[in-house]
C-alpha positions as CSV (number, residue, x, y, z in Angstrom):
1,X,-49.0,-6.0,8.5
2,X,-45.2,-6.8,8.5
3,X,-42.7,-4.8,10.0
4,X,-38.9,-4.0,8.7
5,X,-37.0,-3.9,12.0
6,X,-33.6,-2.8,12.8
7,X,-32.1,-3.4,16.5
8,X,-29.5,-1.3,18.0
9,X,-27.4,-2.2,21.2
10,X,-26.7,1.4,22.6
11,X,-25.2,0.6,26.3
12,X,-24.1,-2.9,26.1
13,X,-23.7,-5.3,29.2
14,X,-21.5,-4.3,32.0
15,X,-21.2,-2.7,35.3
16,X,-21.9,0.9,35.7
17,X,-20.9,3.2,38.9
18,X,-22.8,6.2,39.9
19,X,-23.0,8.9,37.4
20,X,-24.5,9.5,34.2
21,X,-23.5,7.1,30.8
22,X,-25.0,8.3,27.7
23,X,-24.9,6.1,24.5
24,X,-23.6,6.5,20.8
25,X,-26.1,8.6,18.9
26,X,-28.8,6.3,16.8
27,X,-30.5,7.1,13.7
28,X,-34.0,7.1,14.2
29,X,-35.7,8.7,11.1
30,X,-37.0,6.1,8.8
31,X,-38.8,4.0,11.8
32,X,-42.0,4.7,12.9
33,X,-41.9,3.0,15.8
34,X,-39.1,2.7,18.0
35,X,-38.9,0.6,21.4
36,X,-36.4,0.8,24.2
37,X,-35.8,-2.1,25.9
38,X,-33.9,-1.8,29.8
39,X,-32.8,-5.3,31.2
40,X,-31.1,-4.9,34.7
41,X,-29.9,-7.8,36.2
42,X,-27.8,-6.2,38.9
43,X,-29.1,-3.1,40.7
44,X,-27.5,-1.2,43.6
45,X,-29.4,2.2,44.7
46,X,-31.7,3.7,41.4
47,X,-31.0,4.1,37.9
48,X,-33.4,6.1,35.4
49,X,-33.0,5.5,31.7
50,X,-34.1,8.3,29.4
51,X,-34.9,8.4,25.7
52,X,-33.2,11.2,24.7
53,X,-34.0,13.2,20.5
54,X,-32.2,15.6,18.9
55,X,-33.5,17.7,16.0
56,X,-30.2,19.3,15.1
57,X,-27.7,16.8,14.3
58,X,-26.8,15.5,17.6
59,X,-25.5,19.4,18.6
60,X,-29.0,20.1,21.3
61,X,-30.3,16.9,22.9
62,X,-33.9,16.8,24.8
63,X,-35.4,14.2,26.7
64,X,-38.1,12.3,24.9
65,X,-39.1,9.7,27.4
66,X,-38.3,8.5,30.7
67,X,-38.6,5.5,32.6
68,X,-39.6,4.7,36.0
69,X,-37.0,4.4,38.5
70,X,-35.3,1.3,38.5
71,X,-34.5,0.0,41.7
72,X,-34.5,-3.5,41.8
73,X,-33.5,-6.4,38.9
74,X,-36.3,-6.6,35.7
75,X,-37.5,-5.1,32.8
76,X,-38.4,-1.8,31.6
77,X,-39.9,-1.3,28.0
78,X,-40.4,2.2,26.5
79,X,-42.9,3.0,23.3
80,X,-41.7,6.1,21.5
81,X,-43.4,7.7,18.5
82,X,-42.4,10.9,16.8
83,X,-38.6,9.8,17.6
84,X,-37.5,12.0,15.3
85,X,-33.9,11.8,13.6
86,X,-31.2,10.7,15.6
87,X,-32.3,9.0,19.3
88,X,-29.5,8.4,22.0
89,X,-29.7,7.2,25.5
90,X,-29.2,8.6,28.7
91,X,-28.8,6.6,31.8
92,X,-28.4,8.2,35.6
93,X,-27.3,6.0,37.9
94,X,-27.9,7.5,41.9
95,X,-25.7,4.5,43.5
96,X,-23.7,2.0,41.9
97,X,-22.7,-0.3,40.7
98,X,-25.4,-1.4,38.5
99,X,-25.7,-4.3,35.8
100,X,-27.7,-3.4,33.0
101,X,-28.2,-3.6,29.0
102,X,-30.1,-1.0,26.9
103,X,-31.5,-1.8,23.2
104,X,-33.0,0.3,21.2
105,X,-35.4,-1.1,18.5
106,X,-37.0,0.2,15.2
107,X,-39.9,-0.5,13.2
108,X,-41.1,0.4,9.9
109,X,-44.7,-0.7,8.8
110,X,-45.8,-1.2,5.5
């Protein structure tokens, strides 16, 4: 089975202080599948990174999926299903700064 796939980069490289960044809203809805991919490469203190849905338009926003505490540089990969229509992503960072990327991928079977 082949898959269509469209890739997103939400929070692009850079160095974050403490405090929350939250990306640009990301059409989800014609994906089935849709993977969020964390690379930090620079990590001071925690950060969390949370796959955040909305089911109104980007007005209410809940959290979908979070990831384990990053506290140290790697990679972090969240599987969401049931994304629904537009996906955005949240990132809390407890001390800074941090170094990190966020992409969000989609995939349509068939």
């Amino acid at each position: 089975m082949s898959a269509n796939t469209g890739v997103f980069v939400v929070l692009a490289s850079g160095s974050r202080t403490a405090g929350t960044t939250t990306s640009p809203d990301v059409p989800v809805e014609a994906f089935e599948e849709v993977n969020v991919y964390t690379d930090a490469t620079a990590v001071t203190g925690s950060m969390v990174v949370t796959a955040q849905c909305s089911p109104d338009g980007g007005t209410t926003w809940y959290d979908h999926t979070a990831g384990a505490s990053i506290s140290a540089v790697g990679r972090q990969m969240l599987k969401l299903t049931n994304a629904g229509k537009l996906l955005r992503l949240s990132c809390v960072i407890t001390t800074g700064p941090s170094t990190f990327s966020a992409t969000i991928e989609g995939k349509r079977y068939g």
